[in-house]
N, C-alpha and C positions, 0 to 999 in steps of 0.2 A: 504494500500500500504506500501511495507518496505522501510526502508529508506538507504538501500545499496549505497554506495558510488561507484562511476564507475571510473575506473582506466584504463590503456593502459593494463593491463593484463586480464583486466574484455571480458565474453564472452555475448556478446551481440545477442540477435537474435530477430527477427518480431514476435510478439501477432498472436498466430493462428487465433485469434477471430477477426483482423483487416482485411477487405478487402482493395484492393489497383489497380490505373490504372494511368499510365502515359497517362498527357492531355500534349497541346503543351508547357506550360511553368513551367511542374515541374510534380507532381504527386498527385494525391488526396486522401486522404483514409479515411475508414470509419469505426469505432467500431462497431462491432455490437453489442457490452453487452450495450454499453450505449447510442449507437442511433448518438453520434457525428460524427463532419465531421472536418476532416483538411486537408491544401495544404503545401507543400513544393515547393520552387522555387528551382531551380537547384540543389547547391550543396546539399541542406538538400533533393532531391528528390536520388542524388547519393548514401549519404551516407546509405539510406533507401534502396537501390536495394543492396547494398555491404552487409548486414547484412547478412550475410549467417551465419547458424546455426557451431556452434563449431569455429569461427571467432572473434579471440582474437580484442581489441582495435586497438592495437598495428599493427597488421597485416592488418587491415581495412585504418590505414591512410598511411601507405605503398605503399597501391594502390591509393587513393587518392593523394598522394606527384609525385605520375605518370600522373597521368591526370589531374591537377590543380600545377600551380607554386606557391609553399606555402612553409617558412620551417617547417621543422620535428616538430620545440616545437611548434609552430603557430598551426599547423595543429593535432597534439596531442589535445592542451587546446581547441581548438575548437570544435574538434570530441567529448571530452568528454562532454563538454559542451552540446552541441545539442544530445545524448545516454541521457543522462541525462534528459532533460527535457524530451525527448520520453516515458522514463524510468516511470516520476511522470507523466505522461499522460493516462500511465499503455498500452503504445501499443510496447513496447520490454518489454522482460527475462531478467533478466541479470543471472548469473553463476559466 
């Protein structure tokens, strides 16, 4: 795994190889290169459905500071925080 640094400018997108289904308290998904399973409870289920392909950081917590009362640097350090662990998880790209 590389050790890329994830920024507000960094493009972030969903591991082809991850499946994924929203259950009632978040969303579940599953590796298939490595057989694991992980849940996200709400916002970590949002920011996972916002990853749309060519979707800078920056423009991801955007929409986020629309649908959750957060400020902008809050909401930055935390977006990248959670891209990040995804990141070393190996279930997002980054660019």
């Amino acid at each position: 795994m590389n050790d890329k640094t994830i920024k507000a400018d960094t493009i972030a997108t969903r591991n082809e190889n991850v499946l994924f289904s929203e259950v009632a308290d978040g969303i579940s998904l599953m590796d298939i290169e490595s057989g694991k399973y992980f849940h996200f409870e709400s916002t970590g289920a949002r920011i996972w459905l916002k990853l749309d392909p060519g979707r800078r950081i920056s423009d991801l917590c955007e929409s986020l500071q629309e649908e959750f009362e957060v400020e902008p640097e809050q909401c930055r350090a935390d977006t990248i925080e959670f891209v990040s662990e995804l990141y070393g998880l190996g279930l997002v790209e980054v660019a």
